[in-house]
N, CA, C and O atoms as CSV, one atom per row, in Angstrom:
chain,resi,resn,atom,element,x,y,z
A,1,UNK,N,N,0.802,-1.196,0.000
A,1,UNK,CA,C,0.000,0.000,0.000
A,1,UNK,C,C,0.847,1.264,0.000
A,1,UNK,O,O,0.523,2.160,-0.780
A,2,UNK,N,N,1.875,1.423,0.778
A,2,UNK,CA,C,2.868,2.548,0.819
A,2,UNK,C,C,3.369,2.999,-0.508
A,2,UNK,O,O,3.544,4.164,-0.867
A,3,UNK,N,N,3.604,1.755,-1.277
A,3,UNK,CA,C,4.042,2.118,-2.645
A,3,UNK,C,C,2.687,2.549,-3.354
A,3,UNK,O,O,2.931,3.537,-4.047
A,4,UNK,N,N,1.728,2.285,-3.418
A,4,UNK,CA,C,0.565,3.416,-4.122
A,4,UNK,C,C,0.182,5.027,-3.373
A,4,UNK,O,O,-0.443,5.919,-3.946
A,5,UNK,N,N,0.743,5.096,-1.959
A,5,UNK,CA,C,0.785,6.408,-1.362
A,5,UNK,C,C,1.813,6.933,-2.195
A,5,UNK,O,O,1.567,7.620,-3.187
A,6,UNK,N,N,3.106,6.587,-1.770
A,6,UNK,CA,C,4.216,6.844,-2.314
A,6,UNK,C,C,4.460,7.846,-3.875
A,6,UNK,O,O,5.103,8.891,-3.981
A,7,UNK,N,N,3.490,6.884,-5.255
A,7,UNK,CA,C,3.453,7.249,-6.143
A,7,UNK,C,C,2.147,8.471,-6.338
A,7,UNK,O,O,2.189,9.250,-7.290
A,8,UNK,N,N,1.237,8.504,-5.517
A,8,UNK,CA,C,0.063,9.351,-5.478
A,8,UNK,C,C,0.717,10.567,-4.704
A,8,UNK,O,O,-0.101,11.486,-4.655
A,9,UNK,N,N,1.919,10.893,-4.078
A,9,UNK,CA,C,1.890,11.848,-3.470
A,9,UNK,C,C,3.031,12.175,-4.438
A,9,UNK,O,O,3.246,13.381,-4.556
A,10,UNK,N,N,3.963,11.190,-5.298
A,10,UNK,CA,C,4.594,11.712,-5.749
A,10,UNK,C,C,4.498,12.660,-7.560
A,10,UNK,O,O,5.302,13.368,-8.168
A,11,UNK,N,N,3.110,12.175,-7.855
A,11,UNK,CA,C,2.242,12.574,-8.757
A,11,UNK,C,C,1.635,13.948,-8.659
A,11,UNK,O,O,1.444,14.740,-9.582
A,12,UNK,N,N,1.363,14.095,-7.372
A,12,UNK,CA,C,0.451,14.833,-7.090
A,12,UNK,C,C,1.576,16.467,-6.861
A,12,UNK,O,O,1.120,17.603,-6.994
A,13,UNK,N,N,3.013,16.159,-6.514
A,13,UNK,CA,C,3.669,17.287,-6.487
A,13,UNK,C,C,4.148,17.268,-7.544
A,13,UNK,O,O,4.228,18.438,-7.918
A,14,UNK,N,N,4.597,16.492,-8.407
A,14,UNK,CA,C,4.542,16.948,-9.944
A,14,UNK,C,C,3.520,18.040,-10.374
A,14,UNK,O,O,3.767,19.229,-10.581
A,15,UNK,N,N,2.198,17.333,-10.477
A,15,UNK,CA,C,1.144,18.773,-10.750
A,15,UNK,C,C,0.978,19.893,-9.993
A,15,UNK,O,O,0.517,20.953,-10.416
A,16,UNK,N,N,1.409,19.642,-8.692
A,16,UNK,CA,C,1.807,21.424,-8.186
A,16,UNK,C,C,2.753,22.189,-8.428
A,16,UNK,O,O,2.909,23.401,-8.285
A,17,UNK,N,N,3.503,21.211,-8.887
A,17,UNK,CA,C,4.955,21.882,-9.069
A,17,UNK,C,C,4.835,22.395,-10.951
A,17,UNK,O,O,5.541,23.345,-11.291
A,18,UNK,N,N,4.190,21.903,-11.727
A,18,UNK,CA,C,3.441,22.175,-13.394
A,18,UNK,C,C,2.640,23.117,-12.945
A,18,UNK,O,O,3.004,24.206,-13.388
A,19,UNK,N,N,1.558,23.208,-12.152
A,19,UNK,CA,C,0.951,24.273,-12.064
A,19,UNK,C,C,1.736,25.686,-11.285
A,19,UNK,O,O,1.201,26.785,-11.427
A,20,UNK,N,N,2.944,25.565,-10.522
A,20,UNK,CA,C,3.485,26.714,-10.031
A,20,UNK,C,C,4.349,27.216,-11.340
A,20,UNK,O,O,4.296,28.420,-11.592
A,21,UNK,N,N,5.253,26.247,-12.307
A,21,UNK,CA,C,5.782,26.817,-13.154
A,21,UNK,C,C,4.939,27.492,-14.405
A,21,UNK,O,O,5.451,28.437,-15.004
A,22,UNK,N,N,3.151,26.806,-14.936
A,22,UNK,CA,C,2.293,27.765,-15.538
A,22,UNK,C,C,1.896,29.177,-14.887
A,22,UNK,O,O,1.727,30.210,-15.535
A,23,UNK,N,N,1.751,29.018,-13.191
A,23,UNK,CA,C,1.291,30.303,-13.036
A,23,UNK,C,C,2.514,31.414,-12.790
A,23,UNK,O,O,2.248,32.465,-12.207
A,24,UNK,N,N,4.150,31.073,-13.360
A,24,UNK,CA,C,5.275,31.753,-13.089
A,24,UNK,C,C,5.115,32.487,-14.083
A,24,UNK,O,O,4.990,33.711,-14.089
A,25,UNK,N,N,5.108,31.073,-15.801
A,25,UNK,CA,C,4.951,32.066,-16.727
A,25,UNK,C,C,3.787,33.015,-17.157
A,25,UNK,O,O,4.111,34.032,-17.771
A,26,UNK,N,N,2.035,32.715,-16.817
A,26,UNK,CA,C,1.433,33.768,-17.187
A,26,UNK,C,C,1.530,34.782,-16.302
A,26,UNK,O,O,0.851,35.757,-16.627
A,27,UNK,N,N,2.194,34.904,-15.203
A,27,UNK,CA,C,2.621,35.843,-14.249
A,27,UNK,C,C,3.881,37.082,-15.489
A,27,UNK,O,O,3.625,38.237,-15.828
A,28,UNK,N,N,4.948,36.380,-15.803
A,28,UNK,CA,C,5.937,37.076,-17.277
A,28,UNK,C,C,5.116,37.610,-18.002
A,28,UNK,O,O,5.130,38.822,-18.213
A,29,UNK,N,N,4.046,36.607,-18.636
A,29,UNK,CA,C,3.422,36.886,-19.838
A,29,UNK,C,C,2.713,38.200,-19.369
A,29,UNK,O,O,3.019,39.207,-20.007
A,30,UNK,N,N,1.822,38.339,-18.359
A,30,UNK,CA,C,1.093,38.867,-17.860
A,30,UNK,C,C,2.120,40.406,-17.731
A,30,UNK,O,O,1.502,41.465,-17.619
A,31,UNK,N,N,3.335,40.432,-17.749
A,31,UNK,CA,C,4.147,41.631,-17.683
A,31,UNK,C,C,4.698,42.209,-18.913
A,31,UNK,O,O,4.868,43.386,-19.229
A,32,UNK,N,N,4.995,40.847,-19.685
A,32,UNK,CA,C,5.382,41.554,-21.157
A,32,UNK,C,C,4.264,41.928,-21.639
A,32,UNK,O,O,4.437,42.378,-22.771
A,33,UNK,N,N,2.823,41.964,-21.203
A,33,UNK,CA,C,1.870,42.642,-22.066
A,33,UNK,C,C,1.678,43.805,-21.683
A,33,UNK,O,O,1.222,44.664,-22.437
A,34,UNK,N,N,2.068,44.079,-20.158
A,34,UNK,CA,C,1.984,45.886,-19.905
A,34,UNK,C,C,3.481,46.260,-20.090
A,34,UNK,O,O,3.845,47.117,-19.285
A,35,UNK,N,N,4.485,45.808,-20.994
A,35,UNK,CA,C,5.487,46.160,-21.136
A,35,UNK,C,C,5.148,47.064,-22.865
A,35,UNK,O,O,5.487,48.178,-23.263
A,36,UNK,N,N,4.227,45.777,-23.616
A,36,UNK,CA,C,3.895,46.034,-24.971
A,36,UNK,C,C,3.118,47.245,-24.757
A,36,UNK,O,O,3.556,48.299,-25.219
A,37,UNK,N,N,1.677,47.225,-23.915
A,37,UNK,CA,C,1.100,48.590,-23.398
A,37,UNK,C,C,1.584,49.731,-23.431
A,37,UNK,O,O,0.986,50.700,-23.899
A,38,UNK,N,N,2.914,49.770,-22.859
A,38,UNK,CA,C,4.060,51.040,-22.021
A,38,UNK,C,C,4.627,51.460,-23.879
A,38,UNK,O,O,4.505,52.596,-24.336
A,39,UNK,N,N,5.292,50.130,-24.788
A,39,UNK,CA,C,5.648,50.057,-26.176
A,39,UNK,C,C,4.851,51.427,-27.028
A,39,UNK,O,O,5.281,52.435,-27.587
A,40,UNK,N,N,3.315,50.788,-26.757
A,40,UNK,CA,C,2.224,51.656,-28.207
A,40,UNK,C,C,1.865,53.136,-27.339
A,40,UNK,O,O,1.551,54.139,-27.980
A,41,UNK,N,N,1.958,53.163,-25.609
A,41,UNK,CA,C,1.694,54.374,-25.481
A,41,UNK,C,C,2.855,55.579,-26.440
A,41,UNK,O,O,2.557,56.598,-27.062
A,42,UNK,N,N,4.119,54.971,-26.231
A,42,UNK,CA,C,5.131,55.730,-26.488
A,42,UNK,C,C,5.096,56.096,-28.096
A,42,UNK,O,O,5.173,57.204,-28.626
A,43,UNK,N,N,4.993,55.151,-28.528
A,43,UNK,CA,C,5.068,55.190,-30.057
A,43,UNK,C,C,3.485,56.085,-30.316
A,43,UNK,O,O,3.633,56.773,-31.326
A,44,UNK,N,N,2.517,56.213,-29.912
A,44,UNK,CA,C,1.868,57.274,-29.705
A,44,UNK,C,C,2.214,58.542,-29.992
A,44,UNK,O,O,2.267,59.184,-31.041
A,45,UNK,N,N,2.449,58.793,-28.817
A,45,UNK,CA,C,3.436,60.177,-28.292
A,45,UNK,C,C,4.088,60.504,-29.402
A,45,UNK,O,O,3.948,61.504,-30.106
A,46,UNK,N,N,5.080,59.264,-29.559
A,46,UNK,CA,C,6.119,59.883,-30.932
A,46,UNK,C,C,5.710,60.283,-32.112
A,46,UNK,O,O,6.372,60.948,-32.908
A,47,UNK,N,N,4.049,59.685,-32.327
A,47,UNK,CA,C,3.590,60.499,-33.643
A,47,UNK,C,C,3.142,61.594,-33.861
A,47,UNK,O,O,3.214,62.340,-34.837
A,48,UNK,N,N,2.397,61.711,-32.352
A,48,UNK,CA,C,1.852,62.906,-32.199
A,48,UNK,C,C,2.251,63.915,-32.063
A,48,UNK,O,O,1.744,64.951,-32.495
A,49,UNK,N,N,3.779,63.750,-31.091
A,49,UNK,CA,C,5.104,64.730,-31.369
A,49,UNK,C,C,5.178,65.210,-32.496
A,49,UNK,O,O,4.745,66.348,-32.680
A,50,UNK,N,N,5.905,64.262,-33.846
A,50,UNK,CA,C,6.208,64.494,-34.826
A,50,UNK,C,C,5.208,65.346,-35.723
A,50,UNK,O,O,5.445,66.442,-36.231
A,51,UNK,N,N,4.143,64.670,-35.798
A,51,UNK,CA,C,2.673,65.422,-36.079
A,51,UNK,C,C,2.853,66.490,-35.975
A,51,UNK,O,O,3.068,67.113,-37.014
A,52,UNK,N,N,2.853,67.296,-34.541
A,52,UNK,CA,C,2.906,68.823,-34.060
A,52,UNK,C,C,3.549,69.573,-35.060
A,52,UNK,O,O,3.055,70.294,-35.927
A,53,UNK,N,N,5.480,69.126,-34.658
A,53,UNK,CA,C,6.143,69.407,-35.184
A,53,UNK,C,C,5.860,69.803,-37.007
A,53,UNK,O,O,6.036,70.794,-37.716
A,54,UNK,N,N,5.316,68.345,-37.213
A,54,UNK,CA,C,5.817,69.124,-38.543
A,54,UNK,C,C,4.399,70.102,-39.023
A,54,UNK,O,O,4.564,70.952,-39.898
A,55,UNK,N,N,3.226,69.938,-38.482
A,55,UNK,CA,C,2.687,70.779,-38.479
A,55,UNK,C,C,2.758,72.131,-38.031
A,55,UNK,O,O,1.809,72.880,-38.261
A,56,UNK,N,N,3.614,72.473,-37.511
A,56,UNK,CA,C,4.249,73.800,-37.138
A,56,UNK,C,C,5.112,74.204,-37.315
A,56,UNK,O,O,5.570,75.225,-36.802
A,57,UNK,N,N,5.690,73.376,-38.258
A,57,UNK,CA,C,7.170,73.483,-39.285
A,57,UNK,C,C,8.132,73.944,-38.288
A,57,UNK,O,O,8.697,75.038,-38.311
A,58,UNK,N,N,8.301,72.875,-37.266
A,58,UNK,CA,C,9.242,73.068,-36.470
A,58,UNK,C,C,10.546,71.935,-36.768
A,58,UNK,O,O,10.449,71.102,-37.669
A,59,UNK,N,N,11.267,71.993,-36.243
A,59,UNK,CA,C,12.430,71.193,-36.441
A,59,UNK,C,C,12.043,69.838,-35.458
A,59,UNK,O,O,11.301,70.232,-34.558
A,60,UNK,N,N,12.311,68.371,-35.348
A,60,UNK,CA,C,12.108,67.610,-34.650
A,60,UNK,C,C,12.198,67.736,-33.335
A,60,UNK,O,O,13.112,68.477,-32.973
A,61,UNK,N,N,11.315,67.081,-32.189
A,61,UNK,CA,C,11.099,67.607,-31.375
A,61,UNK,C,C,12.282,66.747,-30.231
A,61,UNK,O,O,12.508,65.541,-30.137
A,62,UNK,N,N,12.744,67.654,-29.636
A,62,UNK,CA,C,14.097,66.535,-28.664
A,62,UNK,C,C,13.735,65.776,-27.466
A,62,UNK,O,O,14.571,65.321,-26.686
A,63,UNK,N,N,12.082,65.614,-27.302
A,63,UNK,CA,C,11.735,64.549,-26.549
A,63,UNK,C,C,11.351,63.301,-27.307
A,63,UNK,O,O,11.020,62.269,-26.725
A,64,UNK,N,N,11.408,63.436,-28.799
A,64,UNK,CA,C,11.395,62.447,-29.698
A,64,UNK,C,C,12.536,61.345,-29.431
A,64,UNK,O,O,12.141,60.193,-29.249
A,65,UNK,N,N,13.757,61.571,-29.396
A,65,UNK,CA,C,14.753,61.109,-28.687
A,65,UNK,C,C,14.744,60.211,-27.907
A,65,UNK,O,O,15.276,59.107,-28.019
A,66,UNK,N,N,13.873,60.815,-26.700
A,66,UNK,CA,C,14.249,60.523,-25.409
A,66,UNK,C,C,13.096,58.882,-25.441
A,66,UNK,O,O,13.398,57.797,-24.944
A,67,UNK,N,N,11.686,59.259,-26.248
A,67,UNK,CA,C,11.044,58.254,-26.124
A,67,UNK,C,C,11.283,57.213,-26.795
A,67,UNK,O,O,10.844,56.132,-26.403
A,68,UNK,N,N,12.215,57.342,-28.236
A,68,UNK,CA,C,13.180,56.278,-28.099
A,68,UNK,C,C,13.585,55.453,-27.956
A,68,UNK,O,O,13.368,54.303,-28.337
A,69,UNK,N,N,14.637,56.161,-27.041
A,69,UNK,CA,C,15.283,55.635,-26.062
A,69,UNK,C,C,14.505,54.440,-24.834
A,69,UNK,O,O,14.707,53.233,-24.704
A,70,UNK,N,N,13.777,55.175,-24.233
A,70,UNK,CA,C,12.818,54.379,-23.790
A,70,UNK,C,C,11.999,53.013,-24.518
A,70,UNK,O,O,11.901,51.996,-23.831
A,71,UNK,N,N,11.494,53.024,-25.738
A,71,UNK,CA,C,11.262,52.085,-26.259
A,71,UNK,C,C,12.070,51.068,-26.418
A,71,UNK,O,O,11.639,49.916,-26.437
A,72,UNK,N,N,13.524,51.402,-26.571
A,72,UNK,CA,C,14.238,50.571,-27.161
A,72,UNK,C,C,15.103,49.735,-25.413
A,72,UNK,O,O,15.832,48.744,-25.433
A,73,UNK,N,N,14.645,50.634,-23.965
A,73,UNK,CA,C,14.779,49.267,-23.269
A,73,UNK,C,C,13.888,48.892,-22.641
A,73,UNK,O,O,13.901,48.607,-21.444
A,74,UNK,N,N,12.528,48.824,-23.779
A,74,UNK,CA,C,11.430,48.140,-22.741
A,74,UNK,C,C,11.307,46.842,-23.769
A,74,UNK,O,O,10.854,45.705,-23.643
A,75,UNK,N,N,11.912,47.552,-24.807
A,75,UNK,CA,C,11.596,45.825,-25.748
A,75,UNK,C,C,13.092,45.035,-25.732
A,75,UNK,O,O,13.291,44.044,-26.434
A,76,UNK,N,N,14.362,45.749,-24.621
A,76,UNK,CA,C,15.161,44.860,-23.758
A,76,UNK,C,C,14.463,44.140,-23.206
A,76,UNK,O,O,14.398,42.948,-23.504
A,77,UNK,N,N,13.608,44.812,-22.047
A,77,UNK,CA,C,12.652,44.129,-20.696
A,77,UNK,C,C,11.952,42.836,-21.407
A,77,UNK,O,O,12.048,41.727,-20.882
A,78,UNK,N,N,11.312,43.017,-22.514
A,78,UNK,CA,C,10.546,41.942,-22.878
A,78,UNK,C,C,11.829,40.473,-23.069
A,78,UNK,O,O,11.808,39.482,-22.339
A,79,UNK,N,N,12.752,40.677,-24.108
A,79,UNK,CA,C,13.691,40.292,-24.320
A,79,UNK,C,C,14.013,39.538,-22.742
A,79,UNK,O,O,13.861,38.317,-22.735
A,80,UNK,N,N,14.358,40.063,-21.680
A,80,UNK,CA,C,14.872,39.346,-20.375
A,80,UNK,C,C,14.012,38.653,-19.875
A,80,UNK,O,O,14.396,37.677,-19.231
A,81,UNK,N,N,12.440,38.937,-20.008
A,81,UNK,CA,C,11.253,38.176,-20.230
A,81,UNK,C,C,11.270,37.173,-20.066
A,81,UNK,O,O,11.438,36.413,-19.113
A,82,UNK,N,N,10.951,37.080,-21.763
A,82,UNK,CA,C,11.207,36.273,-23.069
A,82,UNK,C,C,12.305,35.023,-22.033
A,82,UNK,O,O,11.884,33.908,-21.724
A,83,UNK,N,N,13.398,35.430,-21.732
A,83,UNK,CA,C,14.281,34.266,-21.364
A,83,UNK,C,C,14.352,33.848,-20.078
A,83,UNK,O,O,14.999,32.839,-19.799
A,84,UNK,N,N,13.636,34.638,-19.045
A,84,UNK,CA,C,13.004,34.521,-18.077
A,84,UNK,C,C,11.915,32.861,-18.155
A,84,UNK,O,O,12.126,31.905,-17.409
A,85,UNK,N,N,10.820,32.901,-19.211
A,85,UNK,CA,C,10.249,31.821,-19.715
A,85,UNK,C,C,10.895,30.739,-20.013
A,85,UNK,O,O,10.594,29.602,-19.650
A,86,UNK,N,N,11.812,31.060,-20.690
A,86,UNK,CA,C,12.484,29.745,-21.676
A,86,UNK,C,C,13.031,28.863,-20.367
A,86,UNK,O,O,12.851,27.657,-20.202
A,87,UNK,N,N,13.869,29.935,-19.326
A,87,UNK,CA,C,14.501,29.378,-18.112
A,87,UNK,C,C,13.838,28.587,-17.254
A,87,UNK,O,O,14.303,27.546,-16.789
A,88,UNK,N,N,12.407,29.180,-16.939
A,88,UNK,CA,C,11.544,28.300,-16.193
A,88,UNK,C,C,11.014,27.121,-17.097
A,88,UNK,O,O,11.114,25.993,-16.615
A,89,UNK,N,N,10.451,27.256,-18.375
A,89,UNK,CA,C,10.216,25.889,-19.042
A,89,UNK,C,C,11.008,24.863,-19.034
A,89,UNK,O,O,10.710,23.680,-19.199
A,90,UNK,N,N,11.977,25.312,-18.849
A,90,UNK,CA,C,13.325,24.345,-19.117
A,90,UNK,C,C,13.634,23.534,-17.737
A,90,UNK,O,O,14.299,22.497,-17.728
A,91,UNK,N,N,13.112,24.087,-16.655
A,91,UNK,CA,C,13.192,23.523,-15.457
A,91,UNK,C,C,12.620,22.405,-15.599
A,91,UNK,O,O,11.709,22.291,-16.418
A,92,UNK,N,N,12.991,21.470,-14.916
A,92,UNK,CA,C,12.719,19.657,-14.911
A,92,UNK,C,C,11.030,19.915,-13.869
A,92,UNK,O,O,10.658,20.756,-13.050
A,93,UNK,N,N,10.396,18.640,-14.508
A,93,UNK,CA,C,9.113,18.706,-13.492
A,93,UNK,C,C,8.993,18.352,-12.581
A,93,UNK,O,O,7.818,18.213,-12.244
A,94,UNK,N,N,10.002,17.988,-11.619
A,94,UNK,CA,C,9.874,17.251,-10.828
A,94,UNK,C,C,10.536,18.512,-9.902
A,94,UNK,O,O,11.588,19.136,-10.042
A,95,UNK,N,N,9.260,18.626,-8.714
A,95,UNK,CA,C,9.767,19.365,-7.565
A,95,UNK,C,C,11.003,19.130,-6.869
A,95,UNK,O,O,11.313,19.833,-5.907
């Protein structure tokens, strides 16, 4: 009988331990999507900047720059993500 406890308890932390590594990654996932969010506000901005600008035949605007800049390390963030996932998938199932 011990050996059917044995394998039922050892089953049974397998699937907690599958269900802690699914709720790790839609926990990531769940961040790279307000990362993508943070992405289209900016790129927004940057049109609407530009927009102004050239509607006021101004020269480019130097917070154009800056948002950028910003874009370019939030789609780092996703990127560390991104391998954040791969790292936990890759983890063995066994607690």
């Amino acid at each position: 009988m011990s050996g059917i406890f044995g394998r039922l308890k050892s089953g049974a932390g397998k699937v907690a331990h599958g269900a802690e590594k699914l709720a790790h990654v839609k926990r990531i996932e769940g961040d790279i999507g307000n990362i993508r969010k943070q992405i289209d506000e900016h790129y927004h901005k940057i049109g609407e900047m530009t927009y102004n600008s050239k509607v006021k035949n101004e020269s480019e605007n130097p917070q154009i720059a800056d948002m950028i800049a910003k874009i370019t390390n939030l789609f780092q963030q996703i990127g560390f993500k991104e391998e954040e996932i791969k790292q936990v998938n890759a983890e063995p199932d066994q607690p």
